[in-house]
Each structure stands twice: as structure tokens, then as C-alpha cells.
C-alpha positions in Angstrom: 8.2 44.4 -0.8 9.5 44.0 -4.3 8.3 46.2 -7.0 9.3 44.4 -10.0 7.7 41.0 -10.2 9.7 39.9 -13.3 10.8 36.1 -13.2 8.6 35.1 -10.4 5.6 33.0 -10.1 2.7 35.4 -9.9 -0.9 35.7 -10.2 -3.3 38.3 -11.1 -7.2 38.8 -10.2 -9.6 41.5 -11.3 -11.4 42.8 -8.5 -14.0 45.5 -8.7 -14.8 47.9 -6.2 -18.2 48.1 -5.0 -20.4 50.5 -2.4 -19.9 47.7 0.6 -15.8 47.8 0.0 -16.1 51.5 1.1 -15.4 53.4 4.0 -17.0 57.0 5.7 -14.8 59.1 3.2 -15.7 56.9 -0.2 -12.6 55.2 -0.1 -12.2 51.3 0.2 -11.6 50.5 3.8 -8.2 49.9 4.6 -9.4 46.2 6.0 -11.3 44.8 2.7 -7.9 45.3 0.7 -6.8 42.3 3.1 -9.8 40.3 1.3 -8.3 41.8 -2.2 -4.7 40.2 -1.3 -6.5 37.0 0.0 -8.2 36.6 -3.8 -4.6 36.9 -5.4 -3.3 34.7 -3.2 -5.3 31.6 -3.8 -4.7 31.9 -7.5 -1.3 32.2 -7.3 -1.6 29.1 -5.6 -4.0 27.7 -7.6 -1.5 28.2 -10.1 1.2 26.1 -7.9 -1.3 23.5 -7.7 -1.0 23.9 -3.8 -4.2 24.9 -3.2 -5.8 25.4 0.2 -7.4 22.3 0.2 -4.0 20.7 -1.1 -2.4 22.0 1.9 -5.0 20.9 4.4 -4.9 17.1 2.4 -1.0 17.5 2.7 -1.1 18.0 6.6 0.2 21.4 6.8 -1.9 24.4 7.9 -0.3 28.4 6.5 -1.6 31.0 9.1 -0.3 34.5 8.3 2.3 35.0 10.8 3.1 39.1 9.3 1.5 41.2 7.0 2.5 44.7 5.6 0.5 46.9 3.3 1.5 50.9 2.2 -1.6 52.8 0.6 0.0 55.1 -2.1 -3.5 56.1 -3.8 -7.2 55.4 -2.4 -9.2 53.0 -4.2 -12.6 53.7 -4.9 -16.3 53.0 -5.7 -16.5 51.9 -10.0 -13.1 50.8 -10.0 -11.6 47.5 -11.5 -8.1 47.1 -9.5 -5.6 44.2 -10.6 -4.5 42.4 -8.2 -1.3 40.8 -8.8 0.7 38.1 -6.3 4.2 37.5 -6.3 6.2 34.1 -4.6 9.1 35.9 -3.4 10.5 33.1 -1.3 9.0 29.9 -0.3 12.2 27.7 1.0 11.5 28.8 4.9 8.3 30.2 5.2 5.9 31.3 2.0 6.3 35.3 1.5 3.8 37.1 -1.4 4.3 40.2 -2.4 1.5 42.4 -3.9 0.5 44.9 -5.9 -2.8 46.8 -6.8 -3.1 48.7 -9.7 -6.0 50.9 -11.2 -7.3 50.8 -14.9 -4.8 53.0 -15.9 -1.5 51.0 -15.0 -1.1 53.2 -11.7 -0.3 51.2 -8.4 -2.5 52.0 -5.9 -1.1 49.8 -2.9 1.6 47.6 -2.3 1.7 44.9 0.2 3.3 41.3 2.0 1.7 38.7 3.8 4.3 36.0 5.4 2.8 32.6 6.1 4.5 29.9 8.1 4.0 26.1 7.9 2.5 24.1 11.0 2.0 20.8 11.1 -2.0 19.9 11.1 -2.2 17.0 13.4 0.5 18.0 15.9 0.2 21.8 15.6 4.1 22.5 15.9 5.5 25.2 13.7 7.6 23.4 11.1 11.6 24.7 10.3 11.3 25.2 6.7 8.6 24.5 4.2 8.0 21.0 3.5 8.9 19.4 0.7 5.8 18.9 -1.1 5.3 22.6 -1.5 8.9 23.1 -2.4 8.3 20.5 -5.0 5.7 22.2 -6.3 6.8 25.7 -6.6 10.4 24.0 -8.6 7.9 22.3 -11.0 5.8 25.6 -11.7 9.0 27.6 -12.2 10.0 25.0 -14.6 6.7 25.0 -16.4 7.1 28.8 -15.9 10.1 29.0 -17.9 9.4 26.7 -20.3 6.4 28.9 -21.3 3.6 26.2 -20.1 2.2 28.6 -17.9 
């Protein structure tokens, strides 16, 4: 999981924490944060302009083939977290780091999901990402550094 998201494509979301994100002890349950990631995810596709509804209308499906999260500091009930995605590769397969940070800069959790490409109509796994999201991830990270973004 990287920890410094510097020169990637990234995404952040606001997400406050409410009474139904909570466990027993007060804390957020350990399987909402999943939701969290999910949030942060679709903007930092959003941001792409690759969409989950682009994908589907492109023929690929993305399930999450491995995921990873390491709680560091509980998250709980009042709290706006910043969610914040990361691209960290995208040629193979589409890998996002995260990370989750309270009001005061602090990161709570870190965490990867790895999603792999499979072809919609046949439902084969695919080698390699297909062009039309490479395509699109080289066009934001031009935008990116040309400080359209």
C-alpha cells in the first residue's frame, strides 16, 4: 500500500460517520469502511471519465479480485474522515490504494482493493487492461500534469 500519493491520479470524498456505521464498542465496523473505499473509488474514476457505467457500456465488468485494509486508529460516531483513492497501477489489472484520515490530518486506516478486467459478454478474464481504460488513465495523467485537473 503506498503511503505517499504524490504524482498519482487520486480522488478524495468526505464521508461522515454516523450511529448506523458503528459497531458494539462505538467504533465503525470494520465492514462499512469497505463502503468508505467504494465512495473514493467511483470518484477517482469519475475523475478518469471511466465510470461504472462507462465500463459496463465499454464491455468490461471490474470485480474486486483482493482487497487489504490495516486499521491504525478507530473511527468513530461525529467524525468527518477523508477518503482519498490512489491509481497505483492500471496496465494489468486496476490497483487503488487508500487512505482515511480524521479532521486533524491523522490517518486512521490504510487500504487496497485489486480489480481485474472480464470481458461482459463472454465472461473470460482478460490479460491486461483494455485499451480504452489505458487510454483514459494516459489522458487524465496528461490533463493531471498539465494542471487541468
Amino acid at each position: 500500500m503506498k503511503k505517499n500519493f504524490d504524482g498519482y491520479l487520486t480522488a478524495t470524498v468526505n464521508v461522515d460517520i454516523h450511529f448506523y456505521d458503528l459497531d458494539m464498542t462505538g467504533d465503525v465496523w470494520h465492514g462499512r469502511d469497505f463502503k468508505f473505499l467504494e465512495v473514493a473509488r467511483a470518484a477517482l474514476l469519475e475523475t478518469i471519465g471511466y465510470s461504472y457505467g462507462q465500463m459496463l457500456a465499454s464491455g468490461y465488468l471490474w470485480p474486486i479480485y483482493d482487497s487489504r485494509i490495516r486499521y491504525r486508529k478507530p473511527l468513530t460516531l461525529g467524525q468527518t474522515v477523508s477518503v482519498t483513492a490512489c491509481l497505483s497501477e492500471w496496465e494489468m489489472r486496476l490497483a487503488v490504494d487508500y487512505r482515511l484520515d480524521d479532521e486533524q490530518g491523522r490517518t486512521c486506516t490504510r487500504a487496497r482493493t485489486i480489480q481485474v478486467p472480464v470481458n461482459a459478454s463472454s465472461m473470460k478474464l482478460q490479460l491486461g487492461c483494455p485499451p480504452i481504460f489505458i487510454d483514459k488513465v494516459e489522458q487524465a495523467m496528461i490533463s493531471k500534469r498539465l494542471g487541468n485537473s
